[in-house]
Structures are given as C-alpha cells and as structure tokens.
C-alpha positions, 0 to 999 in steps of 0.5 A: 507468538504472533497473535501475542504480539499483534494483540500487545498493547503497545501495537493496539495503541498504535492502531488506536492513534492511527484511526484518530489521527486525521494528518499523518498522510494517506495512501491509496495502492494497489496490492494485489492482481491476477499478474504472475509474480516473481514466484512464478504464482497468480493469485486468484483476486475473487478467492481473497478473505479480507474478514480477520484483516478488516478485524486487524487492519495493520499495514507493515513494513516489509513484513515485519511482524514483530514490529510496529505498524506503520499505518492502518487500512480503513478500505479494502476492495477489489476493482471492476479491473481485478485489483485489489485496492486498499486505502488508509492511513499512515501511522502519526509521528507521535505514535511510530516516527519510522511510518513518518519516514515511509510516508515522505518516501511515499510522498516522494514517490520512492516507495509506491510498492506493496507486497500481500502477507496471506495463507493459501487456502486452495490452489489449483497449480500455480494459481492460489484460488482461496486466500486469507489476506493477514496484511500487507506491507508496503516493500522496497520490491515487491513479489507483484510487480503490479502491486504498486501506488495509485498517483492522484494527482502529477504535481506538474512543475510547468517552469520545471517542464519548460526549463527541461525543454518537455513544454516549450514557451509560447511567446505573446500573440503566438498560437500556442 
C-alpha cells in the first residue's frame, strides 16, 4: 500500500517539481546522532542505508506517508562529527502550498526539527547497528533531541540588540 502510494503519479510530480524549482527555499539539518532518543535507543550513524532513499528522496511531514512531500533531499551524508546531515529543497508552492507553509515556519526558526522514518536491520540492545533510512520528516518534536536545524546565518538586527540593551551604543570619539 505505501509503495502504490509513494510510486502514485501525483507524488512523482511533486518530486518532479521539487528538483526544477530553484526558489521555493532550502534547508540544511541534522537528522540523526548517535545521542540516546526519547525511546530510550541510539542509533548506529556508520550502520544507515541511504541507497532506496536517495532513489526516493521525499521529505515529509510528520511522517505521513499517505501524504504529499514537502520537499526533496538533493544531499545526504554523515559528518566527521556523527551526524547525519541531509541538504534540499522544499517543495514549491504550485505543486504543494502546505511545504510553503512548513518553509515560513523553518525560516522563522519555529520548525528546525527533524524525526528518521527507517527499518532497524540489527540491533545489539538498545542500539540499532544496521538501519535502512525510508525518509525523514521534518516534526514539531522529534524522538532526537538532536536532530534539529543548521543555522547559517544570525540575521542580527544590531538596532534591535541595542534597543534591547544585548549591544550598548558607543557615542562618538569613545572607545568602543
């Protein structure tokens, strides 16, 4: 049922769209560390299988796979640091108006977290040494504390740190 669904042809034109679109808004996020989650399991970040989900690369919502995307991941990859970093794109407005929304919100910094969907291959306790990586979403809570937004860039408002005393004002000819 969920392979119908993820082959449907509405979905791949969503996908479609997604990889043409060059402004519908980028992210880069962290979605998966060897930290324990809040299911009390670590995951293994040298045991993931990206291959079927750089076949299909759909970014979800929450999860929800009877939905459409919201965006598509053009690079997945694991850091010298043990994260799992995926970089992509959201989906544009004509082809699904609700990753437009996700995106403002991502933008606003008020979703910046991400949840895996994967299979556990092997596990040795808690741990999950082996895992197939179906996709990820991005959440509201995620099991992975961790598993949260790269910023780029601060966007400091100088008058706004000022006015709210972070930065103080040098007057003219003073040291700074």
């Amino acid at each position: 049922k969920v392979i119908k669904t993820i082959e449907s042809k509405e979905i791949q034109d969503v996908i479609a769209k997604t990889k043409a679109a060059t402004d519908s808004g980028t992210f880069e996020v962290i979605i998966s560390t060897a930290d324990e989650d809040r299911q009390g399991e670590i995951i293994d970040q040298k045991g993931w299988d990206f291959t079927n989900s750089k076949n299909n690369p759909v970014v979800l919502w929450g999860h929800n796979y009877f939905d459409l995307p919201i965006g598509v991941t053009d690079e997945i990859y694991t850091n010298d640091k043990g994260q799992t970093i995926a970089k992509g794109r959201f989906a544009p407005e004509e082809a699904n108006p609700f990753a437009q929304q996700v995106r403002r919100l991502y933008d606003a910094k008020i979703i910046k977290t991400t949840s895996v969907g994967f299979i556990a291959r092997e596990m040795q306790g808690n741990v999950i040494t082996k895992a197939e990586l179906l996709e990820f979403s991005f959440v509201p809570v995620p099991a992975n504390p961790m598993a949260i937004s790269i910023a780029k860039e601060l966007n400091l408002n100088t008058e706004e740190l000022i006015t709210k005393g972070i930065f103080i004002k040098s007057s003219e000819g003073s040291d700074p």
